[in-house]
N, C-alpha and C positions, 0 to 999 in steps of 0.2 A: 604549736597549739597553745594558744592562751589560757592559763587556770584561776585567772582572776588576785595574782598575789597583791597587785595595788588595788582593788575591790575598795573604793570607799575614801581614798585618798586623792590627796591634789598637791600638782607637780609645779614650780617653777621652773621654768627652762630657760635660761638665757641663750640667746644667738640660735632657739627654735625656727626661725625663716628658713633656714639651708640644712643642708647638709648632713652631721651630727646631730645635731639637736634637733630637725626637725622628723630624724629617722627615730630618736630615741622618743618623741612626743608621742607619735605614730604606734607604735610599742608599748609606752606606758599606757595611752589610753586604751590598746587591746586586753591591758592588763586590771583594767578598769580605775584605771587613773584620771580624773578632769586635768585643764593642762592650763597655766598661765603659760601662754603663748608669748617670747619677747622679742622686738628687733629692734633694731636700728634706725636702717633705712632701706628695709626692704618690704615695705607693707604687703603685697601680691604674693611673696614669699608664706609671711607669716599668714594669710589669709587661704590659700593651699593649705599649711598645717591644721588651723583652724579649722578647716570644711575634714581635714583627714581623721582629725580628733573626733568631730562628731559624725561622721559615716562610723566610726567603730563604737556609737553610739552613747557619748561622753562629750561635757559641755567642754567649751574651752572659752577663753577671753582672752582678744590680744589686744598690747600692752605695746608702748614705745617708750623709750629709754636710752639715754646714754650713759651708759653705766659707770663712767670717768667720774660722773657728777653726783656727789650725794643725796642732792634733792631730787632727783631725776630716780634715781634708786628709791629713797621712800617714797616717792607717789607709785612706783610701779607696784611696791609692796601692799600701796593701800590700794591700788585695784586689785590687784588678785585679792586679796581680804573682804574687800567690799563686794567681790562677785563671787565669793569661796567660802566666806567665814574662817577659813583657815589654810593656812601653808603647809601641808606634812614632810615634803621631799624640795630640796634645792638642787638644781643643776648647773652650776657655773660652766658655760658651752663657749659665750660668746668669749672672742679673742681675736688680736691683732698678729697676722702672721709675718716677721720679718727675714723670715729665715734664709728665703731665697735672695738678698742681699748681701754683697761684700762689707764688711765691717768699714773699711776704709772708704766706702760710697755712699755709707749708710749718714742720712741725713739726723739729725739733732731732732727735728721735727719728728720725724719715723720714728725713732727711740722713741722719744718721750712717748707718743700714740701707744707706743706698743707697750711701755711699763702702765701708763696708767689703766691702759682697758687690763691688761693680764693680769694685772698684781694690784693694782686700788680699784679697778671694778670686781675684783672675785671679793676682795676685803670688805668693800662697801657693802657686797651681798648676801657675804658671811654675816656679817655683822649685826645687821638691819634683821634675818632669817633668825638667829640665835633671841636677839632681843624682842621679838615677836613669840619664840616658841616661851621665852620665858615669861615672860606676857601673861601667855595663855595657861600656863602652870603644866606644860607639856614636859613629858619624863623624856628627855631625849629627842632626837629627831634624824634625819639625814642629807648629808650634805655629800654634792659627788662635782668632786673636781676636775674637767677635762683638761689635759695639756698637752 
């Protein structure tokens, strides 16, 4: 049963279309969360989340992005800003799985994908969220890293 602990704030969610992230959007908005909604390239994903967000009666906004790319990262921040006024909660979801690969099969291409989305898409989103909360003159904030 939901008691309202995000009552009043607004989520970032990367990699929201699927899975994790679109279970925890799902949840935050019960929790009375709005949700920047973000994918990739899964629009019909993130738009499922979107409609889930607001059936638990909480706006949402989705948002595309590839998060590899810095520029691509601050525009997403400046839509959710522009449709939220502000960012209270960051979720770094989105990630490149190469796990189920042999090292010795594992292409150069695949690596790099997977370092930059895991480790300079989280950085890019840390980065860009902190220098917004300070921005705003906000004491703090939260940041939730999935891996």
């Amino acid at each position: 049963m939901a008691d309202g602990r995000l009552q009043g704030k607004v989520a970032l969610i990367t990699g929201s279309d699927s899975g994790i992230g679109q279970a925890t959007a799902e949840e935050f908005a019960r929790e009375g969360a709005d949700v920047v909604v973000h994918y990739l390239d899964d629009h019909e994903g993130a738009e499922t989340t979107r409609r889930a967000v607001e059936a638990a009666g909480r706006r949402a906004v989705v948002v595309q992005a590839d998060i590899i790319d810095e520029v691509a990262v601050a525009t997403m921040f400046d839509q959710g800003l522009e449709a939220f006024g502000v960012i209270d909660i960051l979720m770094n979801n989105a990630g490149v799985d190469a796990s189920g690969q042999e090292v010795a099969e594992l292409s150069t291409e695949v690596w790099d994908t997977a370092i930059r989305t895991n480790l300079y898409g989280t950085f890019f989103c840390c980065r860009r969220y902190i220098q917004e909360r300070k921005a705003a003159g906000a004491k703090g904030g939260k940041i939730i890293n999935v891996t």
